[in-house]
C-alpha positions as CSV (number, residue, x, y, z in Angstrom):
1,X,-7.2,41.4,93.2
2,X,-5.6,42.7,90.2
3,X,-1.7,41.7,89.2
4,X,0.2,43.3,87.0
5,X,3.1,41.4,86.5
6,X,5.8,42.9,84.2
7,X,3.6,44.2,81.6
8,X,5.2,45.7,78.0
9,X,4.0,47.3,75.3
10,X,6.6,47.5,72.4
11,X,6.0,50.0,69.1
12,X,9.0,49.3,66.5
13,X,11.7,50.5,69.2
14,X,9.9,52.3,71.9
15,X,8.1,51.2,74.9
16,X,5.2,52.5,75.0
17,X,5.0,50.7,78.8
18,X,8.3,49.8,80.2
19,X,7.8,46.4,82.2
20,X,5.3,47.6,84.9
21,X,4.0,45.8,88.0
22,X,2.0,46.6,90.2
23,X,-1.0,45.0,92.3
24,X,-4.3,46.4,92.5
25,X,-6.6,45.7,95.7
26,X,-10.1,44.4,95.1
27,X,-12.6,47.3,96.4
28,X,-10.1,49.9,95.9
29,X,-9.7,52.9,93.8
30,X,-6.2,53.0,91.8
31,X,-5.5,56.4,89.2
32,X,-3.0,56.1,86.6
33,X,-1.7,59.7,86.3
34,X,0.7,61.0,83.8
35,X,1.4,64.0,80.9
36,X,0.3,62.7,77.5
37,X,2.7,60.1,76.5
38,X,3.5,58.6,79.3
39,X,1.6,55.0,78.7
40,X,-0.8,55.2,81.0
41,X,-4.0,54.7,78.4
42,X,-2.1,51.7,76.9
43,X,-1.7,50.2,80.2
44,X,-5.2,50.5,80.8
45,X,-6.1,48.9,77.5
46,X,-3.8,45.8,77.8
47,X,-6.1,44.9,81.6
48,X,-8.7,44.2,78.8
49,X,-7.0,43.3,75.6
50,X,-7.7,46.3,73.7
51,X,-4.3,46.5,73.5
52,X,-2.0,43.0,73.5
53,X,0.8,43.2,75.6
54,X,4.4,42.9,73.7
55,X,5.2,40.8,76.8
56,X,4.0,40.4,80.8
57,X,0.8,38.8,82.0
58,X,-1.8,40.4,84.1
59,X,-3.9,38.6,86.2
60,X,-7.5,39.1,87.4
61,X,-8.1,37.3,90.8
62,X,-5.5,34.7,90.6
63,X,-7.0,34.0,86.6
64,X,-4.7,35.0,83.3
65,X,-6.3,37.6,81.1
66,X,-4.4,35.6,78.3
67,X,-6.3,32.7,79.3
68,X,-9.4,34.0,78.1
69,X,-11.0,34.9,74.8
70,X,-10.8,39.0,74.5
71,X,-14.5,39.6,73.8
72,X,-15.2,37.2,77.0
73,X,-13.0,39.2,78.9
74,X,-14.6,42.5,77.9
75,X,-18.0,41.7,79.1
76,X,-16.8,40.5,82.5
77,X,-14.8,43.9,82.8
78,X,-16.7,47.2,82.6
79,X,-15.0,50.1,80.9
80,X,-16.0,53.7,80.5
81,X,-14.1,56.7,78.3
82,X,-14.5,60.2,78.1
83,X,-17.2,61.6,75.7
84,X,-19.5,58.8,77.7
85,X,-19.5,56.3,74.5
86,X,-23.8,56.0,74.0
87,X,-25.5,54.7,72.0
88,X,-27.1,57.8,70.4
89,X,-30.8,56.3,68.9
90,X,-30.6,53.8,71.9
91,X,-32.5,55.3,75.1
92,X,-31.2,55.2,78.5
93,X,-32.4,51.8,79.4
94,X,-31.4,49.6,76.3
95,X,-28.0,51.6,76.8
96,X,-27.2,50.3,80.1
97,X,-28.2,47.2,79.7
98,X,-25.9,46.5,76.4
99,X,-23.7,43.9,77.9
100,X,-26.6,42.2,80.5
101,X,-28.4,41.5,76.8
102,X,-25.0,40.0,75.3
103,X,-24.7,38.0,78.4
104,X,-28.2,36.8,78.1
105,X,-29.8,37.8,81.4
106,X,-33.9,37.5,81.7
107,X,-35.1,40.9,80.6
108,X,-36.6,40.8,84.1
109,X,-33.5,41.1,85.8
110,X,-32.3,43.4,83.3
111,X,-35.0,45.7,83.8
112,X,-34.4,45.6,87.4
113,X,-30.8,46.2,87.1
114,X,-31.2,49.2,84.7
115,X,-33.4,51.1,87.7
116,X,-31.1,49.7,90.3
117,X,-28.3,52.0,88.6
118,X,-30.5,54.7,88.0
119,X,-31.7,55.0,91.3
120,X,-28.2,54.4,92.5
121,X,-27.2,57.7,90.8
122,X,-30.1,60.0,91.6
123,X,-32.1,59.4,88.2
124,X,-35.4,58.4,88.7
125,X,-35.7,55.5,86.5
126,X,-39.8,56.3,85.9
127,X,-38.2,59.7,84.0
128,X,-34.6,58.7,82.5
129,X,-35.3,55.3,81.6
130,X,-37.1,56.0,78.4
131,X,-35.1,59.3,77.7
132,X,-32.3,59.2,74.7
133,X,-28.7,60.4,75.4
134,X,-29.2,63.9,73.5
135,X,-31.8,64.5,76.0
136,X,-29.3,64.3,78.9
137,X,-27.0,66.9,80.4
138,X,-23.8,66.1,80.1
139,X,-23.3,65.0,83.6
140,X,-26.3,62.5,83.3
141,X,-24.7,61.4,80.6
142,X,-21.2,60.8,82.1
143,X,-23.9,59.1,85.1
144,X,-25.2,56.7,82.1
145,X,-21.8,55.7,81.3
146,X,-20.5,54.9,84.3
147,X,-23.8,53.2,85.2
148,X,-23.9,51.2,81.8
149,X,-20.3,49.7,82.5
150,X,-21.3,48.9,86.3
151,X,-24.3,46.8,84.7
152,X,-23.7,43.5,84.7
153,X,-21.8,43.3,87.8
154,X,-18.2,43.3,86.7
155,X,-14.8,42.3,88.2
156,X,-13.4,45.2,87.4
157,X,-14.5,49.4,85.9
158,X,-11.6,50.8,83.6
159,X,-11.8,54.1,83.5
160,X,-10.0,56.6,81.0
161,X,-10.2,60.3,81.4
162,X,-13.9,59.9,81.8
163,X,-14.7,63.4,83.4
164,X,-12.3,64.8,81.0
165,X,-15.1,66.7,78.6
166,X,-17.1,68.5,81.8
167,X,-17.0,71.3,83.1
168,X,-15.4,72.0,86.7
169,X,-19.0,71.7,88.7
170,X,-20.1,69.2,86.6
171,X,-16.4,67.4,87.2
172,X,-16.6,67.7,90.9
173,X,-19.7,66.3,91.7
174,X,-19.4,63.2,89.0
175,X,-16.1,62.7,91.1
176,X,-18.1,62.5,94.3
177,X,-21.2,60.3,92.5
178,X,-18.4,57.6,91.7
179,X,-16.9,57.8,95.2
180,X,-19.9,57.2,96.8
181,X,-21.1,54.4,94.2
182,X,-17.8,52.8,94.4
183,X,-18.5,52.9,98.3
184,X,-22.1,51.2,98.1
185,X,-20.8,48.8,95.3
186,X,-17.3,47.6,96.4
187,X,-16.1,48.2,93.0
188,X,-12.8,47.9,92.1
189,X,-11.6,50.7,89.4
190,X,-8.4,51.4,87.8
191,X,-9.0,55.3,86.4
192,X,-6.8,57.6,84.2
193,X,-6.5,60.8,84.2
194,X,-3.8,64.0,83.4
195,X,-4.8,65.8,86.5
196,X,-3.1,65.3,89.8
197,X,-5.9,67.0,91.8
198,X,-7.9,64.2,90.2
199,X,-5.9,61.3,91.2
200,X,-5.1,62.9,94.6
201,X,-8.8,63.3,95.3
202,X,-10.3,60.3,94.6
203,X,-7.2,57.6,94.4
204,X,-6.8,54.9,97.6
205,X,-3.2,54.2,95.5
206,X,-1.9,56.7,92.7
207,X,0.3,55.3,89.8
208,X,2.6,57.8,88.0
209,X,4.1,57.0,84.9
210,X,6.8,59.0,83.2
211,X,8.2,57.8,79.5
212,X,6.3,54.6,79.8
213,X,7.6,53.7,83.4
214,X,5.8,53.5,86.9
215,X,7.6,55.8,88.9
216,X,5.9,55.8,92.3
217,X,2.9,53.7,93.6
218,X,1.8,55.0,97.0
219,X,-0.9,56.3,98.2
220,X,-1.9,59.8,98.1
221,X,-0.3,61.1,101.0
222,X,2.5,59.4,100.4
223,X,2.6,60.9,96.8
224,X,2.4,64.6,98.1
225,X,4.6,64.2,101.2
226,X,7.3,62.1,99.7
227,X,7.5,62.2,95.6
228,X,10.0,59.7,94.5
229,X,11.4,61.8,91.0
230,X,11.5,64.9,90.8
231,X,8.9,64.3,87.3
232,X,6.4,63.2,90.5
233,X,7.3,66.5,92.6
234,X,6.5,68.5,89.5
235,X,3.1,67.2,88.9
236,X,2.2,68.0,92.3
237,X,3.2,71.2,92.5
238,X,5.3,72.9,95.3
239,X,3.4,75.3,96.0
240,X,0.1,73.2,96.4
241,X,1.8,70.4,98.7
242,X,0.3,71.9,101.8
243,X,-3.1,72.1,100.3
244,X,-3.4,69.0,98.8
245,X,-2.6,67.5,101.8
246,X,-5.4,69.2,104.2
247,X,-7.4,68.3,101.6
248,X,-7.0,64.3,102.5
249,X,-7.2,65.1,106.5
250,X,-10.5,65.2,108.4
251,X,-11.4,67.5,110.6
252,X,-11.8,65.0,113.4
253,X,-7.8,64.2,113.5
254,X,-7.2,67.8,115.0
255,X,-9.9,68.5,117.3
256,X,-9.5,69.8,120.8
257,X,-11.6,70.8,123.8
258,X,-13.0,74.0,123.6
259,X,-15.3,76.8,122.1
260,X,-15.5,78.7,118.9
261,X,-18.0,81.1,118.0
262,X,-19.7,81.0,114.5
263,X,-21.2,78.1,112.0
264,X,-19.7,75.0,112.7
265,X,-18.1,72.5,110.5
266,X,-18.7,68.5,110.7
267,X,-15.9,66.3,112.1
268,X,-15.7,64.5,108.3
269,X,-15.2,68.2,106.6
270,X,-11.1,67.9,105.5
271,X,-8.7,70.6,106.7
272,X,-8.8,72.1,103.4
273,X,-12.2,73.1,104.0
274,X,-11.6,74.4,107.7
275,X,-8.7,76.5,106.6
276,X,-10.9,78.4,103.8
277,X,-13.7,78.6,106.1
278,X,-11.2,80.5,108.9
279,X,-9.5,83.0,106.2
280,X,-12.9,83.5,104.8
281,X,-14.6,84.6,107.7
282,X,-11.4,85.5,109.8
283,X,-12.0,83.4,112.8
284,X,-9.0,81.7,114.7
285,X,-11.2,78.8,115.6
286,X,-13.8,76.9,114.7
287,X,-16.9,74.7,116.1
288,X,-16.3,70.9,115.4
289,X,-19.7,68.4,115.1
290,X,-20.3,65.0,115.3
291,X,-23.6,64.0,114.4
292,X,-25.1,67.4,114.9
293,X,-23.6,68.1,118.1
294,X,-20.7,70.4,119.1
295,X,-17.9,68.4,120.0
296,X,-15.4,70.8,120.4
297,X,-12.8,72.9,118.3
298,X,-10.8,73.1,115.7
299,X,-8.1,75.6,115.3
300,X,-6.3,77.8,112.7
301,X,-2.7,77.1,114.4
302,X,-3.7,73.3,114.6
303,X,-4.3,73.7,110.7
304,X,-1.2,75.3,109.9
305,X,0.9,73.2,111.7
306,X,-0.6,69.9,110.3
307,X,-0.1,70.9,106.7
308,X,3.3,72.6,108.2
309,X,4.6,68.8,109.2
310,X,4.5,67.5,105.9
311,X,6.1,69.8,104.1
């Protein structure tokens, strides 16, 4: 568990962060959303020390992060950035297993641990392991990142903007690789981002910060359905409310006895995708599976008048 307990960072007169709290659940995912400015990187940096806090204390499972030395702290807490952060004349191996070689591990386990993560992310270590950075896609690089601060088995992955520099495919699916690592793993990560969809999509709690204050903490339904400020409702748009909020409901919460005609969509599909696959193919219905097998229906009214309730 993660406590944030009053945490400030001062500049001359400004507060950069205004005396946040907030708790963090171990084996969660929390986003830190915000417009430029609005303290959310500088929170981030003060959970490790790259920053020191003007005032406030977090702690990391019951322990002070004042209480130990920075560069201590930094190898037990893994951190990843935009732009990835390699080592460019270092290959793929001796990059994710940096802070495993600080810490002294037998070059046994670390060689083990380097094609654990590899494998873990769909790079066959026999091909990647040897490879340097510039020979990487920039999604396999973002991979090596992530997979270099997930090395030696931290506490805690800080995260900031670090899909920021792909592009939209790229994002997506390096969105859905650290959803499903962070499932296998347990992880828990604190990530920042600029981009509601972001936080929406792959948040368990969403922190928005305005002028160096946490506005709201909530999850992301909550977040959509109920914005606290007005700064909140902005930055999730009116007019994408409904959307969003399909996009965090499975299909299995809405389906009803019955047949459809046509391809059928899986009972973990959101609503988002059942409502683009009725307007696209202009059905009013549509077959619902679980585990290959057609368990009945979902409809287009049923879809409307779910993302209907919450707005």
């Amino acid at each position: 568990m993660i406590e944030i307990d009053h945490i400030t960072k001062t500049y001359g007169k400004v507060n950069a962060v205004d005396a946040v709290s907030m708790t963090v659940e171990t084996g969660s995912i929390t986003v830190i959303v915000g417009t430029s400015g609005s303290g959310k990187t500088t929170l981030l940096r003060m959970i490790n020390r790259l920053e020191e806090p003007t005032s406030g204390e977090v702690r990391i499972n019951g322990t002070s992060t004042l209480s130990v030395k920075p560069h201590l702290l930094r190898r037990r807490i893994g951190y990843a950035i935009q732009g990835h952060g390699l080592f460019p004349h270092h290959t793929v191996a001796r990059n994710i297993g940096a802070v495993p070689e600080l810490l002294k591990w037998p070059r046994g386990k670390i060689d083990a641990r380097v094609d654990e993560l590899l494998a873990l992310f769909s790079m066959d270590p026999t091909e990647f392991r040897d490879r340097f950075p510039a020979e990487l896609s920039g999604g396999q690089q973002q991979r090596v990142g992530v997979a270099r601060a997930l090395a030696s088995r931290p506490d805690l992955l800080l995260m900031d903007e670090p899909f920021g520099a792909l592009d939209p495919i790229i994002r997506t699916q390096a969105q859905e690789d650290l959803r499903q690592i962070q499932r296998k793993l347990g992880s828990t990560i604190m990530l920042v981002t600029h981009d509601m969809e972001e936080a929406i999509s792959l948040g368990d709690q969403v922190a928005v910060m305005d002028g160096g204050k946490l506005v709201q903490y909530a999850p992301p339904a909550e977040i959509i359905a109920r914005p606290a400020t007005d700064f909140v409702a902005n930055m999730v748009g009116d007019a994408e409310r409904p959307l969003r909020l399909l996009s965090l409901i499975s299909v299995s919460e809405i389906i009803e006895p019955g047949e459809a005609d046509g391809e059928a969509l899986p009972e973990t599909a959101s609503l988002r995708d059942a409502l683009s696959a009725c307007l696209w193919t202009g059905r009013d219905a549509l077959p619902a599976t679980r585990g290959g097998a057609v368990v009945g229906r979902v409809t287009l009214k049923a879809i409307r008048a779910r993302a209907g309730a919450h707005v």
